[in-house]
N, C-alpha and C positions, 0 to 999 in steps of 0.2 A: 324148314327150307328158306323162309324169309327173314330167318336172325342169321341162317349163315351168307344169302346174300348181302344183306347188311353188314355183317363182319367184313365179307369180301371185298365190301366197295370202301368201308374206312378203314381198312387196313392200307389199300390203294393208293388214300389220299395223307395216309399218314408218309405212306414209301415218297408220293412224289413231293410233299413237302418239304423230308428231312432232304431229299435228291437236290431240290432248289436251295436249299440252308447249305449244303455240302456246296453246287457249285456257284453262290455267291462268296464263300470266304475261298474257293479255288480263284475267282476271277478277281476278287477286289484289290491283292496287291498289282496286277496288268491295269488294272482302271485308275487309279493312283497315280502308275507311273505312265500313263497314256494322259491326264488330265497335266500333270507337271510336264511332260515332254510339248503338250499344246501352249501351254503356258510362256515358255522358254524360248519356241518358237515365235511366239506373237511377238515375244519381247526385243528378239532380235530383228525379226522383220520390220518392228515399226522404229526400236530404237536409234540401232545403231546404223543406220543411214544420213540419220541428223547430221552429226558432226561432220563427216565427208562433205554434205553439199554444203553444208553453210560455208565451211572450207573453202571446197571448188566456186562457189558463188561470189564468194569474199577475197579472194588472191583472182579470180576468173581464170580457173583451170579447168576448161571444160572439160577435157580429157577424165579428172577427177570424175565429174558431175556424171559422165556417161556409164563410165564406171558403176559410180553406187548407182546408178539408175537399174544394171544388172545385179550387183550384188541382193539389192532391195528384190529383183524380181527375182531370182534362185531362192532365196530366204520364204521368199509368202510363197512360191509355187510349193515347197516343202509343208508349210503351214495348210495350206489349201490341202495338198494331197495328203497330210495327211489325218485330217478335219473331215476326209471322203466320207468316212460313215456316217456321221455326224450330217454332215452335208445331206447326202442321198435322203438322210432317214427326216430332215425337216421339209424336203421338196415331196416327199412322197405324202406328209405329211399335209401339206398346202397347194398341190395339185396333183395329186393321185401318184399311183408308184408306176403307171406307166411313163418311160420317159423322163421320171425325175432322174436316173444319171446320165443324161443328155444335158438337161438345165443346169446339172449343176456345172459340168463342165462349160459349159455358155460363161455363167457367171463368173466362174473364176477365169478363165481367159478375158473377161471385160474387164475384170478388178487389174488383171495383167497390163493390160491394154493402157489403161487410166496411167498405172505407175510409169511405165516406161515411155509413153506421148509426152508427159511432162516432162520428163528426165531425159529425151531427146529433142524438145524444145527447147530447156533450156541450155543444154550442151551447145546451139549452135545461135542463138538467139544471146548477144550481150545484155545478160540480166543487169550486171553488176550497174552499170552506165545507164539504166533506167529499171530501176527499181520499183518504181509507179508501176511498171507494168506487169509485177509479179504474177498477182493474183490474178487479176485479166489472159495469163496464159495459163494458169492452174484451172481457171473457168475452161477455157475452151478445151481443155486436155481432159476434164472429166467428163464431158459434157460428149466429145468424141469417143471417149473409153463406153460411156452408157449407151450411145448411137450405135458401137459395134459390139454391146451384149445382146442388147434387143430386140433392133432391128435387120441385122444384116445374119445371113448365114452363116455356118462353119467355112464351108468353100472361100467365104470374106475374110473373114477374121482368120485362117491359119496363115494364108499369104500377109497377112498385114502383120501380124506379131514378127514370121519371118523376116520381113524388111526390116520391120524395126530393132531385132535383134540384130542384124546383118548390120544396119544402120550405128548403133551402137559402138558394137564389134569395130567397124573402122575409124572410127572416132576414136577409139582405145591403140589400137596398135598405128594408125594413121593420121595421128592429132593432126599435122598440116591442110590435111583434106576437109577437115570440119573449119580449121582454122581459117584457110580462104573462103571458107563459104560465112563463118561468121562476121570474117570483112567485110565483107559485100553486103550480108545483111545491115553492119555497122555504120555502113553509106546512106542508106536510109534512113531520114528525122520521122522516128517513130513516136517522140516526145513533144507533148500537146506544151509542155511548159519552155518558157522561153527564157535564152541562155541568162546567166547571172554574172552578172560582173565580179570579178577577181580582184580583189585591192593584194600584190603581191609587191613585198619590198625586196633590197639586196640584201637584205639582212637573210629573209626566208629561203633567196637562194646559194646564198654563201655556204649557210647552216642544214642546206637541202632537205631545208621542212616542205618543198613543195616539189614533184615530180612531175614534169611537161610530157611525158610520154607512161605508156603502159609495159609493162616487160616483156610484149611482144612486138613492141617499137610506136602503136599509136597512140598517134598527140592524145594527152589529155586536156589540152588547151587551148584552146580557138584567139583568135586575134583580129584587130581591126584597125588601120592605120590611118586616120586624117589626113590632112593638109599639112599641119602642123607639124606632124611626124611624130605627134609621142603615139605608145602604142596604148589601146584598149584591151583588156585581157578579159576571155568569158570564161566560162566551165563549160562549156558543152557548144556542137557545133549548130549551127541556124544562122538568125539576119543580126542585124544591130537594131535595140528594139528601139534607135531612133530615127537612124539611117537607113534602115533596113534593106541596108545591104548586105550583102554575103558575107559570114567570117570566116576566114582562114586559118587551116591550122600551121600551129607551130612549128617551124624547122630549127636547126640547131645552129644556121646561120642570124635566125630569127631571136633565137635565146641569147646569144652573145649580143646585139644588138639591143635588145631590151635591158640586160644586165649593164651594157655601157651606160644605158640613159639612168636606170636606178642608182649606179656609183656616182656620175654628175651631176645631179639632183640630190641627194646628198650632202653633196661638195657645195653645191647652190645654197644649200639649206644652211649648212655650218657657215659658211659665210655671208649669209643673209642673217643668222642670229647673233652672228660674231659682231656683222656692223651696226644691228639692234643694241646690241649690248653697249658697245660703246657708245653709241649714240646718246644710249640711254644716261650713260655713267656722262657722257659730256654735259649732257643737262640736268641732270642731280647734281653737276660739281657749279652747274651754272645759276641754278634755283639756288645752291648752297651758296655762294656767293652773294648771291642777290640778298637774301635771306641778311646775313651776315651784313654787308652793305647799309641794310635795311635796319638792322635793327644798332648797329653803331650810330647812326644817324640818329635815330630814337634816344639813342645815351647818351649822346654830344646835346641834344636837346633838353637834358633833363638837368645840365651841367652848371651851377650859376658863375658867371666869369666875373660879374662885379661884389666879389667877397672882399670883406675887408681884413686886411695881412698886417701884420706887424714886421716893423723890420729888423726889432732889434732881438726879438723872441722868434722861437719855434712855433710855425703856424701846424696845429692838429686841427685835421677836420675830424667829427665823432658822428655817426652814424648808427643807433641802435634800434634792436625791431623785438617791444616787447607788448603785451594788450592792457586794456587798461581795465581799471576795476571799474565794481560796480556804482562808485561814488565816483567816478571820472579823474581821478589819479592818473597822472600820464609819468610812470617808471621812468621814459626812455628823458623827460625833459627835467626831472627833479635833480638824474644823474647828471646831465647836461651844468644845471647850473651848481652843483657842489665840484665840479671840474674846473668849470670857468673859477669858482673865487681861486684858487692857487693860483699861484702869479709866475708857474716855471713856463706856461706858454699860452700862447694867444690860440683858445679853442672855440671853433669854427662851427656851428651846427647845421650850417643853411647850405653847403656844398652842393648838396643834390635836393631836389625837390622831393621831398621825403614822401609823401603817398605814392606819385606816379612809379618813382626809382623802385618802393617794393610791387606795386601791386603787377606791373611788368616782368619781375624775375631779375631782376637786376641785383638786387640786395644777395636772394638768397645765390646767384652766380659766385659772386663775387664773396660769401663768406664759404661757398665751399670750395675755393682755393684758384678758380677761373678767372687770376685779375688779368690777363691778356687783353679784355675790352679796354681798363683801366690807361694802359699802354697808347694803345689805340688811337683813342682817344683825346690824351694827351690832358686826364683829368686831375693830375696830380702836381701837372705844373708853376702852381703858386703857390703850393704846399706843402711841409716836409715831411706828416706823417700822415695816413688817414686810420683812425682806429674805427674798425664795423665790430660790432658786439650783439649778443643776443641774450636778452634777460628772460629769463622764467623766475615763473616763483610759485608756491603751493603754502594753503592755511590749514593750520589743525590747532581743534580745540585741546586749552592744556588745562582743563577744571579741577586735574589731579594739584596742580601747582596751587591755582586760584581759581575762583568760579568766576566767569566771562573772560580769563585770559586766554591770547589768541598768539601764537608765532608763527609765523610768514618764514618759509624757507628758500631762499633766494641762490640761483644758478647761474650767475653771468661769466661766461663765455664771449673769447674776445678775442682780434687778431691785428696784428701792426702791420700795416703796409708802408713801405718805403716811397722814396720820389720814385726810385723804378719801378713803383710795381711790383715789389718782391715782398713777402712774407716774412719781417723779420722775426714774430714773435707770438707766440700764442699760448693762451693759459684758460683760464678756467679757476674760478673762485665761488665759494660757498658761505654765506652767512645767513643766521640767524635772527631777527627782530622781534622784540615781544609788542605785543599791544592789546587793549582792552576791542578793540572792532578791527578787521582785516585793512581798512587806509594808515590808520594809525601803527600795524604790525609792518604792515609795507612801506612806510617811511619811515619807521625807526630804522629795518632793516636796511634802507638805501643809504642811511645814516651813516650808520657801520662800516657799509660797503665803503662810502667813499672819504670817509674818515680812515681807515686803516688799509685802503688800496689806493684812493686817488693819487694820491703822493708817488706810489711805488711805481703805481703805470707809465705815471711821467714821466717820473727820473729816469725807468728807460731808452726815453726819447733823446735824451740831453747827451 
């Protein structure tokens, strides 16, 4: 009797096991697609309201804003109802099952409540023009949404979603109606911060990088006008934060009037740099001058006027600028005097003060081609030729040849000036000098030079 009781009772518990096995794989595809259908809902309730308000918030279309403020509450009243069981079964859970589908309905008429108080604050309330005070309205919109899940009854809260749905609703089909009222609100300085000065030029309005009104005609620009008459431009409407007096906003008699003073002030400008400019260029041409002035003076000073001339020869003055060696060889005076013995002209070495002339710039002017000072100055007139020259020279041991022999490689380069000033002639010649130590390679070479050149350069002159 008691084996077949026992039979009887796990036979029972085998039936109601496989019964539960049978309809958990009957329910599970329904729970699947109940879990994904929650899912999709959340998704759209929370997501796709974003971009609309940012939109409506960003262009200030309330009409937009009030909009999704409904679309958002259709979406979650769907998510809510249909979350009910789910719902029910965590209040029954957390405060008994009497009652929990009363709470839950509470709750989601507050989460209602929340979305759509901010989404009709900000429809009527110019977010966009103060932005500070975003979240300070999000604050009080939740905060009212919690006051009427908790505190207040159903008899409260059906009327109030009503309104606020109605409220909505006119706002969408009746945008004018919210629109005057957000005028009015817009009269009100609700912004703790004070207006900010505007540096706008003609350029920014020619280019209409800057817009004085909003697309529904309000100034976005305040103004303040002195004694003076030019005008002050703010961003946003309050005092003068020096004068603090009232600013005024802009009219389109007001913006013409502004754009005049920007295009003449402009004009002011360009010809204030225009007579900058000249100004400027008058006294660069005047310091140039001076400069010039100055430094001819300097070169008349350098000039010896008691030379002695010959009258029956060609007077050359010779002027070369080369360094000396290590044993005090002076190149430029050894040339000097194998020029003087030839007897085709009376050559002159003392014409100019020969340290100050180079260390001045005078020298090196004057051998790269700038004899205009020459002219000038009038340095040439008791003399028929002036020759300026520049000697280089370089030593290399040549022990291949001989042991201690030295050749000096000599570069002198040379230019003829006439009585006027003019460049008749210029060359360049190269020799060679041996010697056992670099003075003795360097005057053999000068040797050369003016043994098989002296002669030629002159006879140019003749």
């Amino acid at each position: 009797m008691i084996q077949e009781i026992s039979k009887t009772i796990k036979l029972l518990f085998q039936t109601l096991g496989l019964g539960t096995k049978v309809v958990v794989e009957e329910v599970k595809p329904y729970a699947k697609l109940y879990t994904k259908g929650l899912l999709w809902l959340s998704m759209i309730a929370v997501l796709s309201p974003i971009p609309f308000l940012i939109i409506g918030i960003t262009l200030d279309l309330r009409w937009l804003i009030a909009l999704t403020g409904i679309w958002w509450a259709l979406w979650t009243f769907l998510l809510l109802l249909m979350a009910l069981p789910i719902g029910i079964l965590i209040e029954s859970l957390t405060g008994g099952i009497k009652g929990s589908g009363q709470r839950y309905i509470k709750l989601v008429t507050g989460i209602l409540i929340v979305g759509l108080c901010i989404s009709l604050f900000t429809s009527i309330i110019p977010v966009k023009a103060n932005l500070a005070m975003l979240p300070l309205l999000i604050v009080a919109a939740i905060i009212l949404g919690l006051l009427n899940a908790w505190l207040f009854s159903r008899k409260v809260i059906t009327p109030l979603v009503s309104i606020i749905f109605i409220a909505l609703l006119l706002s969408f089909f009746f945008p004018s109606t919210f629109e005057t009222l957000g005028l009015k609100i817009s009269d009100v300085d609700i912004s703790i911060a004070e207006p900010e000065r505007l540096h706008i030029t003609y350029d920014d309005i020619e280019k209409q990088r800057i817009k004085f009104f909003h697309p529904d005609g309000r100034p976005k620009v305040w103004y303040y006008r002195p004694e003076d008459g030019r005008f002050e431009l703010f961003d946003k409407k309050g005092h003068h934060p020096i004068y603090r007096e009232k600013l005024k906003p802009v009219t389109p008699e007001v913006i013409s009037q502004i754009e005049k003073q920007l295009k003449l002030d402009i004009e002011r400008r360009s010809q204030e740099e225009q007579r900058k400019l000249e100004e400027t260029k008058r006294l660069e041409k005047q310091a140039e001058i001076a400069e010039k002035e100055k430094r001819l003076n300097e070169f008349k000073a350098l000039i010896n006027r008691g030379i002695t001339t010959h009258p029956s020869k060609p007077n050359v003055a010779i002027i070369i600028e080369s360094r000396r060696t290590e044993g005090g060889l002076s190149p430029e005076n050894t040339l000097y005097n194998f020029l003087k013995k030839q007897q085709r002209a009376n050559v002159i070495s003392n014409l100019f003060m020969e340290e100050p002339f180079k260390a001045k710039g005078f020298f090196r002017e004057i051998y790269e081609g700038n004899t205009e000072i020459l002219k000038q100055a009038d340095a040439l007139s008791r003399i028929n030729y002036l020759i300026i020259g520049r000697l280089d020279y370089s030593f290399q041991k040549r022990a291949e040849i001989e042991k201690d022999l030295v050749s000096c490689d000599i570069n002198f380069s040379y230019k003829i000036i006439n009585k006027k000033s003019e460049v008749v002639k210029s060359e360049s010649i190269r020799v060679v000098g041996p010697g056992f130590s670099n003075d003795s390679a360097l005057e053999r070479g000068l040797e050369i030079l003016s043994e098989q050149y002296s002669d030629r350069i002159l006879k140019q002159l003749l």
